[in-house]
VEXBA-445845 format. One record per residue: residue in one letter; x, y, z of N, C-alpha, C in turn. Coordinates in steps of 0.02 Angstrom, whole numbers, plus 32768, in hexadecimal, padded with zeros to 4 digits. Atoms other than C-alpha are relative to their C-alpha. Layout:
REM residues N
AXYZXYZXYZ ...
//
This chain:
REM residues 364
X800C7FCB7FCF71049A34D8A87FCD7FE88033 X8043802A7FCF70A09A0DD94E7FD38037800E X803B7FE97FFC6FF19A47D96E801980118051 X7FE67FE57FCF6FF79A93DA1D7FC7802E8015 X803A7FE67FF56F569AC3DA7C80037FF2804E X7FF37FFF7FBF6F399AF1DB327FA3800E8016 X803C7FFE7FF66E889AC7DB817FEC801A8042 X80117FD87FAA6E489B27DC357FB57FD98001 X80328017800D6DB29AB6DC6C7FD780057FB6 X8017801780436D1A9AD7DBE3801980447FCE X7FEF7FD080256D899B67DBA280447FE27FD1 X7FCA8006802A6DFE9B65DB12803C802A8005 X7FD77FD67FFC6E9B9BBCDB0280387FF07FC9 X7FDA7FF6803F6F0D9BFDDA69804F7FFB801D X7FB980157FCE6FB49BD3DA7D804980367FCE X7FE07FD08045704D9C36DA4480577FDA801D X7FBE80167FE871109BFADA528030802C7FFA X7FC67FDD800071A19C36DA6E804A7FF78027 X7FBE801D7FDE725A9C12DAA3801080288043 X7FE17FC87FD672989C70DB4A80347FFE8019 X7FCD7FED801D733D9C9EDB7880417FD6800A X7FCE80428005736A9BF0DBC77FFB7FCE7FDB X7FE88035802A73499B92DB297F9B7FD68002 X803880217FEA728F9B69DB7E7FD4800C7FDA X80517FD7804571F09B5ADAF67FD180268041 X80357FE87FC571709BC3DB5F7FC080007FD4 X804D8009800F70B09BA3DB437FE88045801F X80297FD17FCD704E9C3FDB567FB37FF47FCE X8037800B80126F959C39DB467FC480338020 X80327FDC7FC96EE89C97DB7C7FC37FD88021 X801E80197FE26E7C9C7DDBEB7FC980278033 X80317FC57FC96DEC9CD2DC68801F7FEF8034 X7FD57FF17FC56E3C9D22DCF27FD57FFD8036 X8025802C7FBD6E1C9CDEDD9380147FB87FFD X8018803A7FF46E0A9C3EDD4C80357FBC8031 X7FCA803B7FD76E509BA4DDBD7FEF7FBC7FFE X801C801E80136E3E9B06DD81802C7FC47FDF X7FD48022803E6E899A6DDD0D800B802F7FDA X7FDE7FDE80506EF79AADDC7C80197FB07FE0 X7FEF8030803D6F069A2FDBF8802080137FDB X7FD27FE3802D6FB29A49DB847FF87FBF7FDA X7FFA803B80476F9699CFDADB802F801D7FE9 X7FD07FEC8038702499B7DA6C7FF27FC37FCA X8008802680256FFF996CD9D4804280077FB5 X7FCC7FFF8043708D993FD92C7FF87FC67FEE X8021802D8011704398DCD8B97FE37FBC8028 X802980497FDE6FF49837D8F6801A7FFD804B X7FF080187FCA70479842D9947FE680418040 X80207FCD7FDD6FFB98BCDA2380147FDE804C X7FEE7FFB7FB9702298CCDAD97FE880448034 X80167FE47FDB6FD4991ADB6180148004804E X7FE47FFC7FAA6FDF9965DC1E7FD28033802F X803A7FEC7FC66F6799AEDC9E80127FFC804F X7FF37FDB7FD16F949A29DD227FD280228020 X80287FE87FCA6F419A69DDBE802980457FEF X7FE27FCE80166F4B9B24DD7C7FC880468036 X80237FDA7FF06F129BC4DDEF8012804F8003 X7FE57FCB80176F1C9C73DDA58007803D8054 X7FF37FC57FE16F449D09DE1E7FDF80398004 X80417FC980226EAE9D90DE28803D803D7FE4 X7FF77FD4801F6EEA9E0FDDAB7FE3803D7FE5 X80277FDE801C6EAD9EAFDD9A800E80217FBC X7FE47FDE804D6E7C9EE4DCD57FC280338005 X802A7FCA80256E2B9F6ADC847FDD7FF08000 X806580167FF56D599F6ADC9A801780047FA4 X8015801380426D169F2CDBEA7FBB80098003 X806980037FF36C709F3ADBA77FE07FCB8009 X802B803C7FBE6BEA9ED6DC0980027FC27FE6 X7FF98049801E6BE19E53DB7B80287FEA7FEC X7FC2802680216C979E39DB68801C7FED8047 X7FE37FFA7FCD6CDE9DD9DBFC804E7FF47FF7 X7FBD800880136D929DEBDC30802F7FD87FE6 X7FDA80307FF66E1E9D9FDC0B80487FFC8014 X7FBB80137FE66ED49D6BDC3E80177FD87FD2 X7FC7803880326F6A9D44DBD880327FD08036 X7FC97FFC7FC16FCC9CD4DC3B80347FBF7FE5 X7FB7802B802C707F9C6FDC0B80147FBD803A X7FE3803B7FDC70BA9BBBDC41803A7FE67FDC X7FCC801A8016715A9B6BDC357FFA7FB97FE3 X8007805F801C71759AB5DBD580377FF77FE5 X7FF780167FCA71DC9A5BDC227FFC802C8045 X80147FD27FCD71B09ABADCD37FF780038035 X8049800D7FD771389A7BDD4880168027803B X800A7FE27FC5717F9AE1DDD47FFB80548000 X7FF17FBE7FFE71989B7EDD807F9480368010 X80377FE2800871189C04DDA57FDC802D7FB4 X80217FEA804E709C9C47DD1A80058056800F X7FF37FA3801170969D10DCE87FCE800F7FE9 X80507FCB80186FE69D68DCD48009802C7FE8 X7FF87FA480336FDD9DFBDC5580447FE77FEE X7FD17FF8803B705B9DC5DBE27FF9801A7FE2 X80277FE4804070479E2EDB4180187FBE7FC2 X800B8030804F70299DB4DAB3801C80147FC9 X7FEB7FE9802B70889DAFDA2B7FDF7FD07FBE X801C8028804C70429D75D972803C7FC67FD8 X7FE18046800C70859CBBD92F801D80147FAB X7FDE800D802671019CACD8C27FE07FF57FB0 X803080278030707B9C66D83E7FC08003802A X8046802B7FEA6FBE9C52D84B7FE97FAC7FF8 X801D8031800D6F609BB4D85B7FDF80147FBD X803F802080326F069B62D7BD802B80177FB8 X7FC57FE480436F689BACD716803B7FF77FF6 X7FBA7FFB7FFD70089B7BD6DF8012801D7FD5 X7FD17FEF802270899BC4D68680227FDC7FD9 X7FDF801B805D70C29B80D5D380417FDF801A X7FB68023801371679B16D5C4802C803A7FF9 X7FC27FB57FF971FA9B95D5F07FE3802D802D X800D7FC97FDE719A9BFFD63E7FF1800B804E X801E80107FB0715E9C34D6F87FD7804F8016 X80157FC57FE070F19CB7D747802780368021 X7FED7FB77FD571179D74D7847FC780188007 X80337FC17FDC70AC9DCBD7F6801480417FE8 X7FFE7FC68007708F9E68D7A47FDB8038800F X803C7FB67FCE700C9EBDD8177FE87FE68039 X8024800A7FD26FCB9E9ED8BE7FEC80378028 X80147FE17FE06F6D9EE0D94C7FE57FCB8035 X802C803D7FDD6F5F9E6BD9DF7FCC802F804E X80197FC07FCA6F0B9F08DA5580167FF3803C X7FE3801B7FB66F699EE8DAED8004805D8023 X7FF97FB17FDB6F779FADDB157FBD801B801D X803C7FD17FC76EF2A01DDB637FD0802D7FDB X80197FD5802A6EBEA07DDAC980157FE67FB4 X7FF4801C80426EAEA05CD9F9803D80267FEF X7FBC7FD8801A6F59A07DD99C7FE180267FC0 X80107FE6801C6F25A0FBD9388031801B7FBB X7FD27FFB802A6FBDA0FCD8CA7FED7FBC7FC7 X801B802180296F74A065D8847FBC7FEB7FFE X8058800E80086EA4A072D8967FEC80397FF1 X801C7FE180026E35A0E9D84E7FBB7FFA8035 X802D80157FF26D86A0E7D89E7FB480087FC5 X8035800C803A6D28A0DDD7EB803A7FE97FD1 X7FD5802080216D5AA0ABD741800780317FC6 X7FFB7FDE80346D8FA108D6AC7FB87FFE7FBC X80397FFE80316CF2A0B6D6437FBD801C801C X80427FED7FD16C68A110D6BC7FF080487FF0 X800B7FA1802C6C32A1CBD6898014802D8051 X7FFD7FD17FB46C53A264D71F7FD77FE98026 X80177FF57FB96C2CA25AD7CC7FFC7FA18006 X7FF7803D7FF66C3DA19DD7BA7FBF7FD47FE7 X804680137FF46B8BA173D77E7FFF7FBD7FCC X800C803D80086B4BA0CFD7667FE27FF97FCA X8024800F803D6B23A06DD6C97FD07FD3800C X802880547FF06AA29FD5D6C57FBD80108020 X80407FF27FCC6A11A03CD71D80237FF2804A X7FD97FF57FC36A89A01CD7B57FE5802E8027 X802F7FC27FB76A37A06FD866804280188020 X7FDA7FE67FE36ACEA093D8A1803680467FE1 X7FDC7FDA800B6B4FA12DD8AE803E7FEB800A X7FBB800E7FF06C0AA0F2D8B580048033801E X7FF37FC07FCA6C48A150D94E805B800A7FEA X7FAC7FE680136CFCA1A9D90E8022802D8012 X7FCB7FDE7FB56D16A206D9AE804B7FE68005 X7FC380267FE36DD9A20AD9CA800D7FFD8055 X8010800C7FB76DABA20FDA877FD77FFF8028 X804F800A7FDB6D37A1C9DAF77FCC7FE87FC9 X8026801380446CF8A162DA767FE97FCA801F X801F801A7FF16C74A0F2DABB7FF77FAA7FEA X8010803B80376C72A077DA27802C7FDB7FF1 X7FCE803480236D18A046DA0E803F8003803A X7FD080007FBC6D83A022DAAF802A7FAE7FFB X7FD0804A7FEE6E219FADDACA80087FEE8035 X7FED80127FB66E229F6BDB8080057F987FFD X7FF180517FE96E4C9EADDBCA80247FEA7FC8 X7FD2803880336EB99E67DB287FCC801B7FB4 X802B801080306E249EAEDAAD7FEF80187FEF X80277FB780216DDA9F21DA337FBC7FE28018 X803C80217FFE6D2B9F1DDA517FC080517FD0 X80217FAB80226CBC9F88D9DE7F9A7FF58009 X8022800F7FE56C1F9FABDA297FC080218004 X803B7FDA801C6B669FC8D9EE7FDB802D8052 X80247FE17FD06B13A04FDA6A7FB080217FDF X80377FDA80216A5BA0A5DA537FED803F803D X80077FE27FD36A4AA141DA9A7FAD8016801F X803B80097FEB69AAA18EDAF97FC8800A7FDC X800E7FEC80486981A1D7DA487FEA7FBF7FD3 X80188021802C6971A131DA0280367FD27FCE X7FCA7FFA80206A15A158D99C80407FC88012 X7FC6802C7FF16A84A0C4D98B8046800C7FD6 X7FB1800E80026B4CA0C6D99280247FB87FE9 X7FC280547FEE6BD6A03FD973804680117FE2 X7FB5800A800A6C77A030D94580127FD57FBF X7FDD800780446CE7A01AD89F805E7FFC801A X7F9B7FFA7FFC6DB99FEED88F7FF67FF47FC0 X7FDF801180526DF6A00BD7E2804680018003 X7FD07FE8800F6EA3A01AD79C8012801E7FB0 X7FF57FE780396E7DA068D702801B80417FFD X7FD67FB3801D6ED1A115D6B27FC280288011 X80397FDB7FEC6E7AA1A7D6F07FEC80307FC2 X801D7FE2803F6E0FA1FBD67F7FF180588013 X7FF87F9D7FDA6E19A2CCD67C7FA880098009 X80467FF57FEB6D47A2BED69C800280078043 X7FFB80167FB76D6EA287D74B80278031803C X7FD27FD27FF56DDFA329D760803A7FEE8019 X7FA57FFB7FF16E90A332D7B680107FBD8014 X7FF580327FEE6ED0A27FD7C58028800E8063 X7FD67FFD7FC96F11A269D88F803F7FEF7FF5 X7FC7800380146FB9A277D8A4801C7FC58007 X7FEF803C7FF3701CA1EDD8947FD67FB27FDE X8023804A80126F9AA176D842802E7FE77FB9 X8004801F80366FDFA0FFD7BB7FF77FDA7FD7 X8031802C80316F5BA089D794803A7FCD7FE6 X7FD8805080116F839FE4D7407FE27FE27FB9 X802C8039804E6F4E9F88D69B805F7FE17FE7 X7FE1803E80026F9D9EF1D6587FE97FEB7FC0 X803F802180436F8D9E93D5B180277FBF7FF4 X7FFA804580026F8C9DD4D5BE801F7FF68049 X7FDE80227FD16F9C9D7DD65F7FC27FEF8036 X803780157FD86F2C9D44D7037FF8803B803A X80167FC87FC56EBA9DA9D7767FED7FE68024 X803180247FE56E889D61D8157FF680258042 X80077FD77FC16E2E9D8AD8B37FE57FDE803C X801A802A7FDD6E0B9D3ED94C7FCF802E8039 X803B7FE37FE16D5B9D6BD9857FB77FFD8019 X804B802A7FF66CA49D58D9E37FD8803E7FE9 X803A7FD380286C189DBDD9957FCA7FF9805A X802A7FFB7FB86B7B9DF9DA047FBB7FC57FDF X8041802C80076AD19D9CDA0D7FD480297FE7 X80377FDF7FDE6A369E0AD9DE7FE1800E7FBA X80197FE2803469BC9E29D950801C803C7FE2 X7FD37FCC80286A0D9EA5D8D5805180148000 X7FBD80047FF86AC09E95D8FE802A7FE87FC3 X7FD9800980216B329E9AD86E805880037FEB X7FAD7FE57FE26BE69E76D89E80267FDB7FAC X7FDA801580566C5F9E53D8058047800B8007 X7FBF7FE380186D229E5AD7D5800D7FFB7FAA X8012800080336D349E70D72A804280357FDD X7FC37FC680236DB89EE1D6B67FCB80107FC1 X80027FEF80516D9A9F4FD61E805B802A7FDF X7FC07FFB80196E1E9F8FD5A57FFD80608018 X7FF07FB27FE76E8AA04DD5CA7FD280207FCD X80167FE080386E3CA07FD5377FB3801E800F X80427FFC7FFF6D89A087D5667FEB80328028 X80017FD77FEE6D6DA123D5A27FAC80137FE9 X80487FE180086C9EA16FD5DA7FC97FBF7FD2 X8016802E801D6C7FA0C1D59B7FFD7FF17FBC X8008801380546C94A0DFD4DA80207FC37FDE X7FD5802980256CC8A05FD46B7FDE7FB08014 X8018803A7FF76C6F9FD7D4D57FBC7FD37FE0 X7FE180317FEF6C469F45D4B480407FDC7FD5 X7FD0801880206CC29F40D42480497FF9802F X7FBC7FFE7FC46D4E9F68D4A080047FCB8024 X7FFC804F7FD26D279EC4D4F67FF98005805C X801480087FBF6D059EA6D5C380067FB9800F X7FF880447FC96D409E0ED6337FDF7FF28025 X801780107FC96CD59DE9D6A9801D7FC38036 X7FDE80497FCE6D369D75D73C7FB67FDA8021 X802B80307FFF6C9A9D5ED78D7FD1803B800F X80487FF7800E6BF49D9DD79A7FC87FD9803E X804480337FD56B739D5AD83D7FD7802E800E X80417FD67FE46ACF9D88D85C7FEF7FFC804C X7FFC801A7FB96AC19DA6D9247FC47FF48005 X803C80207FFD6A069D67D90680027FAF8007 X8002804580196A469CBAD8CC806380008010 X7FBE7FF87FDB6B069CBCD936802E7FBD7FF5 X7FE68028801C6B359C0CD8DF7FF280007FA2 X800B800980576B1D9C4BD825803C80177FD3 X7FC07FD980016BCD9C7DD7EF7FEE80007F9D X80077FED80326BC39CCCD7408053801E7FDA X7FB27FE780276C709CF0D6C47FE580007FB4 X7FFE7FDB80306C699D44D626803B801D7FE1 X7FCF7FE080226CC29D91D5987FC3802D7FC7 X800B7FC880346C869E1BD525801D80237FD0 X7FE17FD2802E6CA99E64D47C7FBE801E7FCA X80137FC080386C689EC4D3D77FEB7FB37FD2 X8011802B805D6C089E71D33A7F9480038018 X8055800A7FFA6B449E46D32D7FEE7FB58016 X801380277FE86ADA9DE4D37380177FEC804B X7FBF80267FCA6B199D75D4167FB680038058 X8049800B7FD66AAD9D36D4B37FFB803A8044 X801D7FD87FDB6AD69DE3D50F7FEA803E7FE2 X800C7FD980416AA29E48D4718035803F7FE1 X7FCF800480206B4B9E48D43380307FB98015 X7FE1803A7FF76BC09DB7D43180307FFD8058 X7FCC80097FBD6BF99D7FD4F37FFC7FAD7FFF X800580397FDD6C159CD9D5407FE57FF3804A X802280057FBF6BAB9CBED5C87FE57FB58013 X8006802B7FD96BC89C3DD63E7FED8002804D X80237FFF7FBA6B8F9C04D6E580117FBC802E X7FF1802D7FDE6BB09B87D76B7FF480088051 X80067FF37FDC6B739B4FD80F80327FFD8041 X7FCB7FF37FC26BEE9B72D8AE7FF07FFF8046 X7FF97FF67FB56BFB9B6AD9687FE4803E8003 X800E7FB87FF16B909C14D9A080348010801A X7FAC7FC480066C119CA3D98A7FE880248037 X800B7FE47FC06BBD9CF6DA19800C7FE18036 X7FF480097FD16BE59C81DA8180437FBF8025 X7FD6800C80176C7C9C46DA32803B80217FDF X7FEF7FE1802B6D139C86DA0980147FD07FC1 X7FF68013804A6D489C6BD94E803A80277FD1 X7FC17FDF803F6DE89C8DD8D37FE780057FC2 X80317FF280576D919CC6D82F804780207FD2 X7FCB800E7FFA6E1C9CCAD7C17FEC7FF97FA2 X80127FF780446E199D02D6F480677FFB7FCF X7FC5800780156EC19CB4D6827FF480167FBD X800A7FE8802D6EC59D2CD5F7803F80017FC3 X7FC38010803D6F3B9D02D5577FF4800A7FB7 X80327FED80446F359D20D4A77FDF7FC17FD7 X80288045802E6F0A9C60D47E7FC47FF5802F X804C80047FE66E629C71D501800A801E8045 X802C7FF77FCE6DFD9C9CD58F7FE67FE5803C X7FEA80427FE46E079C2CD6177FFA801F8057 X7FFE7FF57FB86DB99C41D6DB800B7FC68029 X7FFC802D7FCA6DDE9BFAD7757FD58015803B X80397FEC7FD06D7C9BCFD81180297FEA8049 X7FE4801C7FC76DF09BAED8B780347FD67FD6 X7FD0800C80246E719B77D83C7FED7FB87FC8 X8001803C80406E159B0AD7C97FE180187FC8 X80127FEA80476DF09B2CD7167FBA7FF27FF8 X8057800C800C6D279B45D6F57FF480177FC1 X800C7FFC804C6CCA9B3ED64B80317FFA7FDA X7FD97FFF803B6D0C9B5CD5A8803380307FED X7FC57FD87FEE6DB19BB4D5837FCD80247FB4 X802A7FD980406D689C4BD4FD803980077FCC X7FC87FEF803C6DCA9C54D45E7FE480257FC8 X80417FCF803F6D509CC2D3EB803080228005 X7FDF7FC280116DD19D3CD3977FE1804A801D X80087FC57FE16D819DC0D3C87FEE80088040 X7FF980017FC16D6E9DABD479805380148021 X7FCB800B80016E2D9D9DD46F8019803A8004 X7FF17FC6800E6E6B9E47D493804D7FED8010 X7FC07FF47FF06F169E7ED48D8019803D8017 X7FFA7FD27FD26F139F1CD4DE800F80028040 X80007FED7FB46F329F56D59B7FC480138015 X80367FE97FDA6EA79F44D60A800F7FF98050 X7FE97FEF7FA46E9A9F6FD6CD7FCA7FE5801A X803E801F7FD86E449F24D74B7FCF80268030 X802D7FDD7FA16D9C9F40D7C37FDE7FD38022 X804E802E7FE46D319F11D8357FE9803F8027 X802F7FDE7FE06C9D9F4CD8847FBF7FEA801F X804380187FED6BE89F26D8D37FDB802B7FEF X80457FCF80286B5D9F7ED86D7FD47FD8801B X804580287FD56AAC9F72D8B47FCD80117FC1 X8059800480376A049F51D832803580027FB8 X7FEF7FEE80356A259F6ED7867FD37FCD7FCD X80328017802769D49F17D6E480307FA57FF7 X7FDE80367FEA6A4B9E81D7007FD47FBC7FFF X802580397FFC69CB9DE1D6D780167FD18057 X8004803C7FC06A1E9D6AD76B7FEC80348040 X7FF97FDD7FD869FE9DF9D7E47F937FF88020 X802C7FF9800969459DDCD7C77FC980268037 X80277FD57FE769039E89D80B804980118023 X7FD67FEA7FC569559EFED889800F8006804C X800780087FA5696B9F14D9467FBF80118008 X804D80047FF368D19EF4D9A07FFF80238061 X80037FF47FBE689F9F08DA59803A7FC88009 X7FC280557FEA691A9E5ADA6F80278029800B X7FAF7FF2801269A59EB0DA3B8033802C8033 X7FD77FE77FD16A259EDCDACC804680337FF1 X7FC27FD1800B6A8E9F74DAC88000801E8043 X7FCC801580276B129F94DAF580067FAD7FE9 X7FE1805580266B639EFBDA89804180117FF8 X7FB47FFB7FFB6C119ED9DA6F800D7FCE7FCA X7FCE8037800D6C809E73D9E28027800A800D X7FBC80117FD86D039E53DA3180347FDE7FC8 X7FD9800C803E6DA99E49D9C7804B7FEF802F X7FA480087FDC6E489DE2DA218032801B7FE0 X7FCD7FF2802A6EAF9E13D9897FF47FE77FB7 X7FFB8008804F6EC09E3CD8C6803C80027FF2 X7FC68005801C6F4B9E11D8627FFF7FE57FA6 X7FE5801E803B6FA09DFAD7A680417FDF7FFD X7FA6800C801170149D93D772800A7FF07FAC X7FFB801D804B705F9D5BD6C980377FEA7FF0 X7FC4803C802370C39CF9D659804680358003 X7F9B7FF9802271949D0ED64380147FD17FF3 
//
């Protein structure tokens, strides 16, 4: 299979394929809109790689305002073989066949069985809550957490999709009182009262979660994607119920990428048995990053931009076999050791993580 990466001067760009309807592979990729500049198309299949570098200049496009610390972007599509055809701004992106970094067993091959690449104007609410089933009424925070998850279904400050992107987004009001933003897809719990219509949430048991995303910069910033199981309802049952953590950064320390697993028994170095690992990365603030958790019943197993990091976890009891759903969110302070302390005068709000797109896939 060939590797296949598209570079815009010192910007990167994700690449996605696809056949069109004369037979032609088409390269689509992103990029900041405006930009005009070299485009670098690598193709690499095994040992052999080939390259090509085009005088490329996008078309001003107007998108949806974003928040201040997320700048825009532009999807935009090229032909290969081509060179005369013209390119197409605001494509909507579609999710790859397969993720990078994980393969699929002998016989087998990946199915996308959930995405969300936010290309619309507003969250699909048929598949996001804005909390999670393990959180008590009104949405309130565990961990000593300063923040209120905002779970307005309109005019919601905290959790807006514009330019290609969820972006969920810490505010403090004149009160003091800090906001942010939550996406779950867990089962709604009757605490939370009348589920919205149409929601039907998501959980999954065995397969990969990944997300491609930049976190903010700022003392106390706790951005995370992470799953727990349907089961865990007002939080009971935890930590026997078990918790994934994909990743974990402290926006104090914005190259400290943290992945975890959690379960039930005594002892263990988060005072019960987890795996807690760590590794240093390209700053996620000022980088994006595919964080990226391959969950099976023979281990535990993350990825970082599609390469396998640390140790794959195989502790039986980490090993769940239940349905769990995915979240993410940006919590601010909490008792969190790498966080060391909470927002200070530094700390700039609004903030934004910015989320290009979550997705599952899994084995057949």
């Amino acid at each position: 299979m060939a590797d296949i990466s598209a570079t815009a001067g010192p910007f990167g760009g994700e690449a996605h394929l696809r056949v069109d309807a004369d037979g032609r592979l088409r390269l689509g990729f992103r990029l900041p809109a405006g930009y005009s500049g070299p485009l670098v198309i690598s193709v690499r299949a095994g040992d052999v790689s080939s390259s090509v570098s085009v005088d490329f200049a996008a078309p001003a496009v107007p998108l949806p305002s974003t928040p201040a610390t997320s700048p825009d972007t532009a999807t935009t599509e090229s032909a290969t073989p081509a060179p005369g055809d013209a390119t197409t701004p605001g494509l909507q992106v579609t999710a790859p066949a397969a993720p990078d970094g994980p393969q699929p067993g002998a016989g087998e091959r990946w199915k996308l069985a959930f995405d969300d690449e936010f290309s619309g104007t507003s969250l699909d609410r048929t598949k996001w809550q804005l909390c999670n089933p393990s959180f008590r009424s009104y949405c309130l925070p565990w961990n000593n957490e300063l923040q209120i998850f905002n779970t307005a279904t309109t005019d919601n400050a905290n959790v807006d999709v514009s330019g290609g992107q969820l972006h969920l987004v810490t505010t403090k009001d004149a009160n003091g009182q800090i906001s942010s933003g939550m996406v779950s897809t867990g089962p709604w719990p009757a605490s939370f009262g009348p589920a919205p219509a149409g929601y039907r949430g998501f959980t999954y048991t065995y397969g990969y979660y990944e997300g491609r995303v930049r976190i903010p910069r700022g003392d106390g910033f706790w951005p995370s994607m992470w799953e727990l199981p349907a089961s865990n309802v007002g939080g009971g049952g935890w930590p026997d119920s078990g918790e994934f953590d994909v990743f974990e950064i402290p926006g104090n320390s914005p190259t400290e990428y943290h992945f975890t697993a959690h379960w039930g028994g005594d002892g263990g170095a988060c005072g019960h048995p987890c795996s807690p690992q760590k590794a240093t990365i390209a700053d996620a603030s000022a980088t994006w990053h595919t964080f990226g958790l391959d969950w099976q019943a023979t281990g535990l197993t993350w990825y970082l931009d599609g390469k396998k990091m640390g140790a794959t976890v195989t502790d039986p009891g980490a090993l769940k076999d239940v349905p769990f759903f995915i979240i993410a969110n940006l919590s601010v302070g909490g008792t969190w050791p790498p966080l060391k302390g909470g927002p200070d005068a530094s700390t700039p709000f609004p903030a934004s993580m910015d989320i290009d797109w979550l997705r599952v896939y899994q084995r057949e």
